[in-house]
VOGU-3710 file (C-alpha; in Angstrom, 3 decimals, decimal comma):
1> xxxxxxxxxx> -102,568/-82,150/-10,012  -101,808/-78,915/-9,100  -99,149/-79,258/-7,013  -97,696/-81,538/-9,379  -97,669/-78,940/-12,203  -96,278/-76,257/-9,992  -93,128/-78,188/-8,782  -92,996/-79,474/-12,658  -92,957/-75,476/-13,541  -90,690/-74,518/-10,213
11> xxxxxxxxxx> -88,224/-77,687/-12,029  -88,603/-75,671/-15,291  -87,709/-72,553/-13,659  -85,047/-73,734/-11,426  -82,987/-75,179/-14,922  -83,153/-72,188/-16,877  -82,249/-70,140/-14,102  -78,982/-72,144/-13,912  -79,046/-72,215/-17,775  -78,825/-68,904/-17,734
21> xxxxxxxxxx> -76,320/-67,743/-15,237  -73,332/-69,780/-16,386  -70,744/-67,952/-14,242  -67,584/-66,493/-15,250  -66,102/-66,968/-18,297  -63,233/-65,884/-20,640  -62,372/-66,502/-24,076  -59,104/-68,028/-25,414  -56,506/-67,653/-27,834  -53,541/-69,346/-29,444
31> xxxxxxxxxx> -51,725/-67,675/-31,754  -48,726/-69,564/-33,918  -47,061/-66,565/-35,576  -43,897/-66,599/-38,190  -42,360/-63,121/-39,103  -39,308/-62,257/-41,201  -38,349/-59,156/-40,734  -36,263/-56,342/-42,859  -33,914/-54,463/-40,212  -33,062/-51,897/-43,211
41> xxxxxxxxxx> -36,448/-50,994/-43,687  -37,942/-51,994/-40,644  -40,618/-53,478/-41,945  -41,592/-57,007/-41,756  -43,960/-59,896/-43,235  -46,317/-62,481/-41,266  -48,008/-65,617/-41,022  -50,841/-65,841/-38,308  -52,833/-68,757/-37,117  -55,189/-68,564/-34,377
51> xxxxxxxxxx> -57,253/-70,852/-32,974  -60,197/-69,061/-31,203  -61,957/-70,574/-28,489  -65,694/-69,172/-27,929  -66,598/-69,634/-23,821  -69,407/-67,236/-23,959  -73,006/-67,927/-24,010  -73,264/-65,894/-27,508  -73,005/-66,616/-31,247  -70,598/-64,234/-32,448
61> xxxxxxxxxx> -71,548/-62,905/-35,829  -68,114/-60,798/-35,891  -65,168/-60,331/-34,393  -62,302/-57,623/-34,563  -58,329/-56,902/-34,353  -55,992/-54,240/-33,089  -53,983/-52,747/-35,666  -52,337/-50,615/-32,906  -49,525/-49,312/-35,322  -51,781/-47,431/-37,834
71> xxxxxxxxxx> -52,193/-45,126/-34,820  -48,706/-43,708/-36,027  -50,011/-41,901/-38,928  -50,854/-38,022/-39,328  -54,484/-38,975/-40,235  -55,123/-41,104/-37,081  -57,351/-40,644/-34,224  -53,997/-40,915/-31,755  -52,726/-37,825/-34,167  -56,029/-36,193/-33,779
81> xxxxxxxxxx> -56,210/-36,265/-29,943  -52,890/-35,443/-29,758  -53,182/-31,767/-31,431  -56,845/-31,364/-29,075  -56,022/-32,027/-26,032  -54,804/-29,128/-23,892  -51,423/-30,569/-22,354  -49,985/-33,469/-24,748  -47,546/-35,851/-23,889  -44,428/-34,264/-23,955
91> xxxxxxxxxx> -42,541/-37,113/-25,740  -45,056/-36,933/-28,670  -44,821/-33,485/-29,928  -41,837/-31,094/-30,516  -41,774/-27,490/-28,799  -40,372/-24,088/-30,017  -41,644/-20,331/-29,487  -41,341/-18,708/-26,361  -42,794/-19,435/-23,157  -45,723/-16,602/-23,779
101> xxxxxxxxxx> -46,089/-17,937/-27,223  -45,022/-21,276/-27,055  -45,358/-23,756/-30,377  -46,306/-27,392/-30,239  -46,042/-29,547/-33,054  -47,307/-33,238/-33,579  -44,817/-35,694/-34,238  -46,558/-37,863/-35,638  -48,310/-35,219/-38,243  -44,587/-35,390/-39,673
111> xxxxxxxxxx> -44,258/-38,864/-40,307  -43,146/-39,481/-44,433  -44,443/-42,759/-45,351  -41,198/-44,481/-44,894  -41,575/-43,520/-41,240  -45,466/-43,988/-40,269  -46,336/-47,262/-38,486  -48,911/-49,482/-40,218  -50,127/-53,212/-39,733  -51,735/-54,305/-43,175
121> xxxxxxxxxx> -53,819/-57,505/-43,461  -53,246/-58,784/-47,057  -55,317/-62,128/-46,558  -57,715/-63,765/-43,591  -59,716/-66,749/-43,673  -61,876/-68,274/-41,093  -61,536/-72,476/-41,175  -59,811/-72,149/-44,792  -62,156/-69,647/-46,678  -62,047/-65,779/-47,067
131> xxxxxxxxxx> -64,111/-63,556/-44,876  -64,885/-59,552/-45,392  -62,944/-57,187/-43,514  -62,365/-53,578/-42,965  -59,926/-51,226/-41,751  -61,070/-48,433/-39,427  -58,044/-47,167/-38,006  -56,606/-49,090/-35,334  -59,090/-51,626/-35,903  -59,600/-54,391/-38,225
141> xxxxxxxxxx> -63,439/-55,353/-38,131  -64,340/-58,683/-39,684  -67,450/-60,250/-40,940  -67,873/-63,906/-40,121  -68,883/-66,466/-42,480  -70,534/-68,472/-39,829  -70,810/-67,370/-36,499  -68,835/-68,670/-33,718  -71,326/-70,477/-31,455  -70,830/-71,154/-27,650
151> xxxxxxxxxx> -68,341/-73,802/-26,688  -66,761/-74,300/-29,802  -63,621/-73,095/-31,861  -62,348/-71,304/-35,104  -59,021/-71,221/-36,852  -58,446/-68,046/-38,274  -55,598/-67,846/-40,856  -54,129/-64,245/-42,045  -51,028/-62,745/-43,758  -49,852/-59,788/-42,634
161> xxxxxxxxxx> -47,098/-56,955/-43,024  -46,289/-54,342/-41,017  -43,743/-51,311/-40,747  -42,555/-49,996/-37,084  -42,850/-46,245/-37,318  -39,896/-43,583/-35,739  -40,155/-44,533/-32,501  -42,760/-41,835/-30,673  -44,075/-43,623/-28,203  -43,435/-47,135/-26,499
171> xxxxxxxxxx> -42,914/-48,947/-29,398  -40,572/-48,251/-32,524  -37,244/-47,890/-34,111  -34,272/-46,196/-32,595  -35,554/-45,199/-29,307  -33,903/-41,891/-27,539  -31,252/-44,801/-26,120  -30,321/-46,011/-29,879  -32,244/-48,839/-29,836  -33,210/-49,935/-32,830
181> xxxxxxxxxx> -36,508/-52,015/-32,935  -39,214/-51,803/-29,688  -41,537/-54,180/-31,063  -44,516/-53,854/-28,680  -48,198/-54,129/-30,278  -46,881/-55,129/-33,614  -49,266/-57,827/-34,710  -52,437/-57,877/-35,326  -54,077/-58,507/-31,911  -57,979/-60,456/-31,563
191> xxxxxxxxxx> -60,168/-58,007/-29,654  -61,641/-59,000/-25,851  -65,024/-60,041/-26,150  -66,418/-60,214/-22,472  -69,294/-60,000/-20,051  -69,508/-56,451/-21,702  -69,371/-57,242/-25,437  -66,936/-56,256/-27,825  -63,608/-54,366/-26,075  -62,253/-53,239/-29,542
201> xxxxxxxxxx> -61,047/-49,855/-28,422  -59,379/-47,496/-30,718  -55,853/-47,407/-29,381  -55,736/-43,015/-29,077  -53,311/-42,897/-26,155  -53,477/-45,000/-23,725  -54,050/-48,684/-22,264  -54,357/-52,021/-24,042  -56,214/-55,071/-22,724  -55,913/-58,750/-24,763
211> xxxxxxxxxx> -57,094/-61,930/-24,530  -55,481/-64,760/-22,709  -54,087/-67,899/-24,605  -50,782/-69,470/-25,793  -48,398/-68,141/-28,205  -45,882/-69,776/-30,701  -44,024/-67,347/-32,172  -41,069/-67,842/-34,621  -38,964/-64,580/-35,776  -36,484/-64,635/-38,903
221> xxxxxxxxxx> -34,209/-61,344/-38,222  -30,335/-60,920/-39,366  -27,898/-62,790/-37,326  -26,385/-59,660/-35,381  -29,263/-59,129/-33,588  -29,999/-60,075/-29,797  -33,675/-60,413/-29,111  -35,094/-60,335/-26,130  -38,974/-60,450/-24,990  -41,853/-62,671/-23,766
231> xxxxxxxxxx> -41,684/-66,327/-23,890  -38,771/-68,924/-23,508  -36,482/-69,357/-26,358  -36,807/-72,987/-27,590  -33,764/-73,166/-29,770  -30,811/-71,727/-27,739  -28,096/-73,700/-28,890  -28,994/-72,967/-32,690  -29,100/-69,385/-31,284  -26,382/-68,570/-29,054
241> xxxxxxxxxx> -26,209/-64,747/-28,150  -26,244/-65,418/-24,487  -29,039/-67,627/-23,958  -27,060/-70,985/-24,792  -26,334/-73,741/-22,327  -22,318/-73,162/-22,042  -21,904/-76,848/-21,270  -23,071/-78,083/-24,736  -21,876/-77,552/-28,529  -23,304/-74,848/-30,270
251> xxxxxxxxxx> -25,106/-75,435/-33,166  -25,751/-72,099/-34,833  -27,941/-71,990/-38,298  -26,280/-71,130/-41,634  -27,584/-68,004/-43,292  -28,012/-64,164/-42,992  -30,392/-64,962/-40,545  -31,386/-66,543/-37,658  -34,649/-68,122/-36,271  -35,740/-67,216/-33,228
261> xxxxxxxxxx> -38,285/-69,743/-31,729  -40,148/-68,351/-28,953  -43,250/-70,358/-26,673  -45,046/-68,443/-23,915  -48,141/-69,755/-22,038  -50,370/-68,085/-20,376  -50,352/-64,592/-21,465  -52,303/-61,744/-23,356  -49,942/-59,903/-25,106  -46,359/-61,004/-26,840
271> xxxxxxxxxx> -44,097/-58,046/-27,075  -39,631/-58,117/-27,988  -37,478/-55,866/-28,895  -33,703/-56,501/-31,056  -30,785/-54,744/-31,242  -27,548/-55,500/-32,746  -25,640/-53,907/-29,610  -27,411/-55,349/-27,039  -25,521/-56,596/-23,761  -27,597/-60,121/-22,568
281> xxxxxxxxxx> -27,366/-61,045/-18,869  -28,936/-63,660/-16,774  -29,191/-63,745/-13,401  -30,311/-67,097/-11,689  -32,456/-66,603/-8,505  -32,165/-69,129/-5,927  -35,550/-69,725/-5,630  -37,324/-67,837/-8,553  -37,322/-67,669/-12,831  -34,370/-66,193/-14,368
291> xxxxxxxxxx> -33,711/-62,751/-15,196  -32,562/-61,453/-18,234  -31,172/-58,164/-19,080  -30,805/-56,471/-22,172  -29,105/-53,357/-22,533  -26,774/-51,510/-24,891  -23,187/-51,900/-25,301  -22,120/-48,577/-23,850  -19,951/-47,674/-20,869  -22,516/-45,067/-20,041
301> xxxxxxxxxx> -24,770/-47,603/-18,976  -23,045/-50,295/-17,787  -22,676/-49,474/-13,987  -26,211/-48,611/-13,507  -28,019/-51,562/-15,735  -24,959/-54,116/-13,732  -26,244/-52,613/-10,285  -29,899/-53,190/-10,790  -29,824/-57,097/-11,456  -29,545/-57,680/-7,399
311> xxxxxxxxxx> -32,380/-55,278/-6,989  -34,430/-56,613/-9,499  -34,150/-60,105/-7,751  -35,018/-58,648/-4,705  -38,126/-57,301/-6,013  -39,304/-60,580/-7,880  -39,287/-62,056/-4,343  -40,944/-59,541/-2,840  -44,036/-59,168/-5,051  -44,049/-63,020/-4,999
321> xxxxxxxxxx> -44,561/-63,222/-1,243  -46,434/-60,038/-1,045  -48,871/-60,497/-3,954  -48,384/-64,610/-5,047  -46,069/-66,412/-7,071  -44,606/-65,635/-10,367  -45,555/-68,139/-12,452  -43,163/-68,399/-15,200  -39,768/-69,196/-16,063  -38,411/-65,948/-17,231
331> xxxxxxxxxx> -38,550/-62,410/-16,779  -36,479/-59,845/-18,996  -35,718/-56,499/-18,476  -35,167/-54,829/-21,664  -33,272/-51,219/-22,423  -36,228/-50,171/-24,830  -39,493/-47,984/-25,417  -39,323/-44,593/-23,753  -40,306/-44,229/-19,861  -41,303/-47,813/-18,770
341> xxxxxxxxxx> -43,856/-50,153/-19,912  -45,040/-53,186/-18,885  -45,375/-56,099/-21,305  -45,777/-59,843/-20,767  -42,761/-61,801/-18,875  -40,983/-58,510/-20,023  -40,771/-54,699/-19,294  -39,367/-51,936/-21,511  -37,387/-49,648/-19,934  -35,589/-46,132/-20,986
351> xxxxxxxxxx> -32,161/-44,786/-19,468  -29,677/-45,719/-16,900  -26,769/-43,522/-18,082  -27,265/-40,397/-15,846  -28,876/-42,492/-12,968  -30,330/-46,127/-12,408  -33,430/-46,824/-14,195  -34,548/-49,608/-10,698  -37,485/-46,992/-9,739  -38,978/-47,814/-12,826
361> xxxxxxxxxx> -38,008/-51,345/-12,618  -39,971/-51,914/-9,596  -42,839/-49,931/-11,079  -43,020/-52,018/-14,245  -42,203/-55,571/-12,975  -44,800/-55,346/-10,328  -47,187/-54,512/-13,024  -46,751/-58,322/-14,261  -48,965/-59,378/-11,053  -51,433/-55,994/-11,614
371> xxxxxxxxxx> -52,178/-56,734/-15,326  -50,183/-59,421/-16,623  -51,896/-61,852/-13,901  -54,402/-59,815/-13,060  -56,100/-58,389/-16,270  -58,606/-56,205/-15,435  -59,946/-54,029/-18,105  -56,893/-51,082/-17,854  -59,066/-49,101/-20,733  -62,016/-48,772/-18,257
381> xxxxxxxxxx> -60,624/-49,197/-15,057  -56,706/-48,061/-15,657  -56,465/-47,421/-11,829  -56,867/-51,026/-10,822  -53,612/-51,860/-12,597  -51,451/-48,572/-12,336  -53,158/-47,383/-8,893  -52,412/-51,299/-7,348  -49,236/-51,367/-9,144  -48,112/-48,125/-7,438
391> xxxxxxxxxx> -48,869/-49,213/-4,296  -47,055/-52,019/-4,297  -43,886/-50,749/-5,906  -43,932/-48,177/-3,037  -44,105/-50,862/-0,423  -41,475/-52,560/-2,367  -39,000/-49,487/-2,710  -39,718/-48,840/0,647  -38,551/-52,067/1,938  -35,630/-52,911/-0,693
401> xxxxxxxxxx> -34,120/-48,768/-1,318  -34,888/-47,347/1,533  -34,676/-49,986/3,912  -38,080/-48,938/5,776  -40,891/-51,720/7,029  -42,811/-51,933/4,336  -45,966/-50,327/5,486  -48,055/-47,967/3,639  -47,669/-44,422/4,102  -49,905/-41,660/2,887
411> xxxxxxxxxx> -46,215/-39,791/1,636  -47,977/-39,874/-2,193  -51,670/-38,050/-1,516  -50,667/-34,823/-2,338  -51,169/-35,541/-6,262  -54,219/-35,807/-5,195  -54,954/-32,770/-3,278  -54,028/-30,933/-6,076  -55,945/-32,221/-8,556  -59,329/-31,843/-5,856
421> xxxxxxxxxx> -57,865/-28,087/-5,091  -57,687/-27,430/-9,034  -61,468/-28,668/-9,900  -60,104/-30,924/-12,762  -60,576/-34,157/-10,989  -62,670/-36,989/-13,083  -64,567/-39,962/-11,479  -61,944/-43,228/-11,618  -65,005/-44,609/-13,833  -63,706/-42,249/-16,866
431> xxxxxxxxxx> -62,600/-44,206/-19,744  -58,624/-43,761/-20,154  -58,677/-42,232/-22,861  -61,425/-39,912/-22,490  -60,048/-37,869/-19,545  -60,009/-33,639/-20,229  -56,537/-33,872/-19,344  -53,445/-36,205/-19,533  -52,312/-34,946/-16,085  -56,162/-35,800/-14,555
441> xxxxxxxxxx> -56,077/-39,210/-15,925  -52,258/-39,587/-14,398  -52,984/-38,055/-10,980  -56,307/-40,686/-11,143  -55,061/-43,799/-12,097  -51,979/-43,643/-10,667  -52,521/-42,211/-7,019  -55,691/-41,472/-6,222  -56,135/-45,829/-7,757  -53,057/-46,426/-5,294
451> xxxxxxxxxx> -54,693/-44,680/-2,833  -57,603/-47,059/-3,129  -55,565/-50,152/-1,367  -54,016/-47,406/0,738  -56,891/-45,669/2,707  -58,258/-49,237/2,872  -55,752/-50,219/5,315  -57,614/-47,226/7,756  -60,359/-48,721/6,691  -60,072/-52,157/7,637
461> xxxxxxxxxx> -56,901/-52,696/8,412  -53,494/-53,401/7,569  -53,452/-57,004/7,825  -56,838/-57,415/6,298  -55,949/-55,878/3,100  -52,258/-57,714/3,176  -54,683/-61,017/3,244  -57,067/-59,374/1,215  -54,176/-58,445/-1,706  -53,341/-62,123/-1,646
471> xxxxxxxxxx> -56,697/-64,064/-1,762  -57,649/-61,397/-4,921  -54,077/-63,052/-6,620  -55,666/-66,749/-5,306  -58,855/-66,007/-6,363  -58,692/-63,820/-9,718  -54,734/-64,764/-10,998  -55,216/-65,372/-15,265  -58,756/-63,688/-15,123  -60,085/-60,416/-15,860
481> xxxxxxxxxx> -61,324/-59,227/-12,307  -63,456/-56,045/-12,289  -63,820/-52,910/-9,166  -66,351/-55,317/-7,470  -63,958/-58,095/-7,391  -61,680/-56,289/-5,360  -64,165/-54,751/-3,216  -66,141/-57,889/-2,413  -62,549/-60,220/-1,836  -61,841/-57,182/0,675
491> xxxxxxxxxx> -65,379/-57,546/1,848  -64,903/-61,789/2,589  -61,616/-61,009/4,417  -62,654/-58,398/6,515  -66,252/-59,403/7,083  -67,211/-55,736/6,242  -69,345/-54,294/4,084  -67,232/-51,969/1,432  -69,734/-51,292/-1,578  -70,249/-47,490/-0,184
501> xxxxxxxxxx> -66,384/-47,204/-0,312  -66,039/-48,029/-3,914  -68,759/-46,481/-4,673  -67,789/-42,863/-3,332  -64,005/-43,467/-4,205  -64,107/-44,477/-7,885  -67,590/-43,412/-9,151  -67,964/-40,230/-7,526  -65,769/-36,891/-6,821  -66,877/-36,860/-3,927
511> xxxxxxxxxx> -64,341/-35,898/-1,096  -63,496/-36,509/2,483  -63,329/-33,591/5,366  -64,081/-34,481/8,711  -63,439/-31,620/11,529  -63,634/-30,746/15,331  -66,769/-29,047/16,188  -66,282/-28,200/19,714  -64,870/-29,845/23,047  -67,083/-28,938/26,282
521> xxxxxxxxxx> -65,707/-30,618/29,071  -65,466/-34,816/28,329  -68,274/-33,915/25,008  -66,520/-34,093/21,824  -68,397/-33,006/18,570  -67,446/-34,051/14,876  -68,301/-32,406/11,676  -69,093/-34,353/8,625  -68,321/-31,665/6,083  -67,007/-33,457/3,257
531> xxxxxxxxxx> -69,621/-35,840/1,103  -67,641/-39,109/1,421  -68,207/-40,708/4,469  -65,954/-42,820/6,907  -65,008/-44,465/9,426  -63,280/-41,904/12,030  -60,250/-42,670/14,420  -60,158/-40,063/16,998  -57,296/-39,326/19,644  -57,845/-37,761/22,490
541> xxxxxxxxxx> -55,132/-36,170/24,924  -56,958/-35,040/28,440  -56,342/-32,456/30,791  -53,992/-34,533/33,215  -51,447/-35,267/30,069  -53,007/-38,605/29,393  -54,482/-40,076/25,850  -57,265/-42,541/25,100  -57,839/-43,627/20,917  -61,417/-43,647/19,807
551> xxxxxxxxxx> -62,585/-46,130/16,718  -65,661/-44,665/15,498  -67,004/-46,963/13,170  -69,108/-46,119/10,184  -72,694/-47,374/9,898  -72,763/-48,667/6,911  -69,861/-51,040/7,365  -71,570/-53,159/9,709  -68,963/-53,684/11,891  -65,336/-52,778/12,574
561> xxxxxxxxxx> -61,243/-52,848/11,958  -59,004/-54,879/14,007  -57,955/-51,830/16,386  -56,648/-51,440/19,744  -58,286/-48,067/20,209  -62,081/-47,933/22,120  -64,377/-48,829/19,565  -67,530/-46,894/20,207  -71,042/-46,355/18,895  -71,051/-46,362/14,977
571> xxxxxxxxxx> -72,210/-43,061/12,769  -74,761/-43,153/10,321  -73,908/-41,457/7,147  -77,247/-39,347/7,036  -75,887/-37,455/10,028  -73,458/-34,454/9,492  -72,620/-34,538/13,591  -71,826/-36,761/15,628  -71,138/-36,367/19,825  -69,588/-38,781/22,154
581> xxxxxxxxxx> -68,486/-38,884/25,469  -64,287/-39,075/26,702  -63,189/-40,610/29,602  -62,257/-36,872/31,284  -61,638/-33,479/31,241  -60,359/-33,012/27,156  -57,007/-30,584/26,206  -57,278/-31,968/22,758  -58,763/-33,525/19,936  -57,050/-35,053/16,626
591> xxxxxxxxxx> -58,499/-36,769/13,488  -57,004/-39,263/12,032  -53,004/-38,997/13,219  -51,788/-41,548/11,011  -53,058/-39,514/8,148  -53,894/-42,053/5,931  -57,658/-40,830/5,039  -57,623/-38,492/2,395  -59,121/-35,527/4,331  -59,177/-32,643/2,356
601> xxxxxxxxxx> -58,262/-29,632/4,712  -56,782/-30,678/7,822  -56,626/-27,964/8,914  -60,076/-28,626/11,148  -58,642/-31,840/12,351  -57,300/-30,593/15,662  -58,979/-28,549/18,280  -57,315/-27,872/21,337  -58,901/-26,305/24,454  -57,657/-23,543/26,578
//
C-alpha cells in the first residue's frame, strides 16, 4: 500500500512539476491600424485594433502602452534627465557661453504646444466595452475589465491622435536634412509582458523593446508624399511613386490623398517616414529582398546615397551568411531621424552630402539580425544588441570597405581602456537608461558589449564563436534571448563551460591584467593581478632564436580552445601565480600577442632576459 501511494504521490509530483515549468514563451500581437494624417499641422488621427494573444502562465489583471511621444514635452521625465545628467546628448540641447562658462539649454524645455510631441488616447475598449486608463507620461496604464487568462485572446479597440514634435531626436518633423515627417514610435505601442513581468519602461533616453506580432497598417497622407518604412506596400499600382510594377496600368486613387496600405509579419515595431521630395530607388539582389532607398531630391546627396546601394547589397549578403537569413522581402534605407537608427525592415539614416552615410548603413542594417530578429531586452541588456551589432558591422566593413579577411581584431578596445582608466565604468547589467553618464553607457554597450563576442574568439575560438553566432540566429531568431542564452549556445558549441565569463564581463567591473613574474632558466612565472580571470596564451622565444606557443587553459572552463599551441596544465582561479616549465633556455616571454584579451596594462606582458 505504501509503495503504491508513494509512486501515486511521485505521479502527482512528476505532473505539476511539468505543469509548472511550461518553457519559453512569448506573447503576441496584431495590430490593424488606419491613420490620416495632417502634413500642415503634423498631426494625425487613428484607429487601432489589436488582437492580444496571452502565452503566459498568468491572468493579467492590466496591461500598459507606450506613448513614446509625450516624452517631447518640457514637463517630461526625458526633459528632466536631460537638464540632470552631466554630459547630454549633444543633439538635444542648444549651447552658448564660453568654454569656461559654457550654457546648455534643453530643447525640448522650449517646445510651444504646436511643437511638443504627444500621443492622446481619446477612446479604448477591451472586446467592445470601455476600460479605465491613465496617462503617466510615456505610459498609458490600463485597468482590465476581465483579466486576460492563459492561452486565450483579447481585442482591444482605441482611437487615437497624435502630433510629431520638432524633430529632436530620432523621430519628428523636418530633420537637420529637411525631412519632413520621421515617424518612428508614433502609435501607441502594447507593453512586453515576459518571464520578468511588466517591461513598461518610461521611454527617458534610450532603447525600446516591443512585442512580436503582425501589423496591418493603412496611412491616408496628401498625394505628394513618398513613404517609405516597414512592411510591403499592398497597393502599388493605386500608389505609384516608385514602387509600381512598370509593366502594368496604373491605377492611381482620386483625391487629395492617397492610401497607403502597408502588411508586415513578423515584427515588433512599425516605423515610416514621408516626404514630398523624396528620391525612391530599388535595387533587386540576385539572391536576396529588395532594397529601397529613400532620399531627398538634392544634388548634394545624390552621389553618395547612388554609391551606397552596391554596398548595401553587399552587406545584406554578408550578415545573411555570417549571422542567418534575412527573412523578409524588403529592406529600406531611409534619409531620416538624426545619426542612425534601426527600425523594423527599415533604418533611418542622417547625411550623405559631405561624405557617404554606408558606415552607418552597415551599423544599422546589421542591427535587423541583433534586435529586429533577435530581441533581447535592449532596455536591460542594450549591449547584446549594440555590442553584437558592432561587432559584426566591423567584420562586415572590414571585409566589404577595407577589403581585409574578416576576422576580428581588438583595433576598437581602447574605448574601453579609457573608460576603466577614468573610474566611470558601470557593470553591462545597468539599466540603459540609468547609467551616470551618456558616454559610460556608450563606451558599455557599444564596445566593451562588442567586445563580448570579440575576446570570446581567445576564448574559445574563432570558429567556435562563428558556429556559435549562427546556432544563437537558429536557435533564438523571432524570440527574446537573454545574456545566458548566448553564453550557454557558446557553451553547446564549444563544449566549455562560460558562466564565469559572463559573469565577470557583464555583471562585474572587474578587469583583466595578467603579467610576467620572472624567467629563471626554462621556469616561467605568471601574475594574476587583475580580478577577472582567463585563459592565458603564452609565447615563448628561447635562447637559440627559436619559439614554442603555450595554451594555458583556465580551470574553470573545463577544457580547452581549438589551438595549435602546447596546451598545458590548466590554472585555477584561486591562485594569483602560476609556474610552468619551457622546453629550454628562455630570452623571452609574451602574453597574449594577438591582443585580443582586454588586459589592462600591458605593459607587464613581456619580460625579456638578459
Amino acid at each position: 500500500m505504501k509503495q503504491k501511494l508513494f509512486i501515486a504521490f511521485a505521479m502527482i509530483a512528476m505532473l505539476t512539476q511539468a505543469q509548472g515549468s511550461k518553457g519559453y514563451w512569448q506573447q503576441q500581437v496584431d495590430y490593424t491600424m488606419n491613420v490620416d494624417v495632417d502634413v500642415e499641422t503634423y498631426q494625425y488621427k487613428g484607429t487601432q485594433r489589436l488582437i492580444y494573444t496571452n502565452n503566459s502562465p498568468d491572468a493579467l489583471n492590466k496591461v500598459y502602452y507606450h506613448l513614446y511621444y509625450n516624452a517631447f514635452q518640457p514637463d517630461s521625465e526625458m526633459n528632466a534627465r536631460l537638464t540632470s545628467i552631466a554630459d547630454p546628448d549633444g543633439r538635444m540641447v542648444n549651447r552658448s557661453g564660453t568654454r569656461e562658462n559654457p550654457v546648455i539649454e534643453s530643447r525640448i524645455s522650449k517646445l510651444k504646444p504646436n511643437e511638443i510631441g504627444y500621443l492622446k488616447v481619446s477612446s479604448l475598449k477591451q472586446n467592445g466595452k470601455a476600460v479605465q486608463y491613465e496617462v503617466a507620461g510615456t505610459v498609458l496604464e490600463v485597468t482590465l475589465n476581465q483579466p486576460i487568462q492563459p492561452n486565450s485572446k483579447v481585442t482591444f479597440d482605441m482611437v487615437f491622435d497624435g502630433q510629431l514634435p520638432v524633430h529632436i531626436r530620432r523621430a519628428g518633423r523636418n530633420s537637420g536634412d529637411g525631412v519632413a515627417m520621421s515617424m518612428a514610435q508614433w502609435y501607441p505601442k502594447m507593453a512586453e509582458y515576459d518571464f520578468e513581468g511588466w517591461q513598461a519602461h518610461p521611454y527617458i533616453a534610450r532603447e525600446f523593446q516591443g512585442v512580436w506580432g503582425d501589423f496591418d497598417v493603412t496611412l491616408h497622407i496628401d498625394k505628394e508624399y513618398t513613404v517609405g518604412g516597414t512592411g510591403n506596400l499592398q497597393n502599388p499600382q493605386e500608389i505609384g511613386h516608385g514602387y509600381e510594377d512598370k509593366s502594368k496600368p496604373l491605377n492611381i486613387q482620386r483625391g487629395k490623398k492617397l492610401a497607403w496600405h502597408f502588411k508586415a509579419d513578423r515584427v515588433h515595431d512599425f516605423t515610416w517616414a514621408a516626404d514630398p521630395n523624396y528620391v525612391h530607388d530599388i535595387y533587386k539582389m540576385e539572391n536576396g529582398p529588395d532594397l529601397h532607398f529613400f532620399y531627398k531630391d538634392d544634388e548634394k546627396y545624390k552621389k553618395n546615397w547612388k554609391s551606397i546601394q552596391p554596398l548595401t547589397a553587399e552587406a545584406m549578403k554578408f550578415f545573411s551568411e555570417n549571422v542567418g537569413p534575412y527573412p523578409w522581402k524588403q529592406y529600406s534605407v531611409i534619409q531620416a531621424g538624426d545619426g542612425g537608427m534601426e527600425y523594423a525592415m527599415c533604418t533611418f539614416v542622417a547625411g550623405g552630402d559631405r561624405r557617404s552615410p554606408i558606415g552607418t548603413v552597415f551599423h544599422e542594417m546589421a542591427h535587423t539580425w541583433f534586435q529586429q530578429i533577435l530581441a533581447s531586452n535592449e532596455s536591460k541588456h542594450p549591449w547584446m544588441d549594440e555590442g553584437f551589432t558592432s561587432y559584426i558591422s566591423a567584420l562586415a566593413s572590414n571585409k566589404i570597405l577595407r577589403k581585409g579577411d574578416g576576422r576580428p581584431t581588438a583595433g576598437g578596445y581602447g574605448g574601453y581602456f579609457y573608460l576603466v582608466k577614468s573610474k566611470l565604468e558601470e557593470p553591462l547589467t545597468t539599466h540603459a537608461d540609468r547609467y551616470n553618464l551618456n558616454s559610460a553607457y556608450s563606451v558599455a554597450s557599444y564596445t566593451k558589449g562588442a567586445m563580448f563576442l570579440s575576446q570570446l574568439n581567445y576564448i574559445i575560438g574563432e570558429e567556435n564563436v562563428r558556429e556559435t553566432i549562427k546556432k544563437y540566429y537558429r536557435d533564438f531568431s523571432f524570440k527574446h534571448p537573454t545574456p545566458n542564452d548566448i553564453k550557454r549556445t557558446a557553451e553547446k558549441v564549444s563544449g566549455l563551460e562560460l558562466d564565469w565569463y559572463l559573469n565577470e564581463w557583464a555583471q562585474t567591473t572587474h578587469t583583466i591584467d595578467y603579467g610576467v613574474e620572472k624567467v629563471e632558466g626554462s621556469k616561467v612565472t605568471l601574475n594574476r593581478v587583475g580580478k577577472m580571470p582567463m585563459p592565458v596564451d603564452v609565447t615563448v622565444t628561447y635562447v637559440d632564436g627559436s619559439t614554442e606557443d603555450f595554451n594555458i587553459p583556465l580551470r574553470m572552463m573545463r577544457g580547452n580552445k581549438p589551438t595549435s599551441a602546447k596546451v598545458i596544465a590548466d590554472w585555477p582561479w584561486a591562485f594569483p601565480s602560476y609556474t610552468f616549465a619551457a622546453s629550454k633556455a628562455v630570452k623571452k616571454v609574451e602574453i597574449d600577442t594577438s591582443k585580443m584579451m582586454a588586459d589592462v596594462d600591458r605593459s607587464n606582458n613581456v619580460f625579456e632576459t638578459n
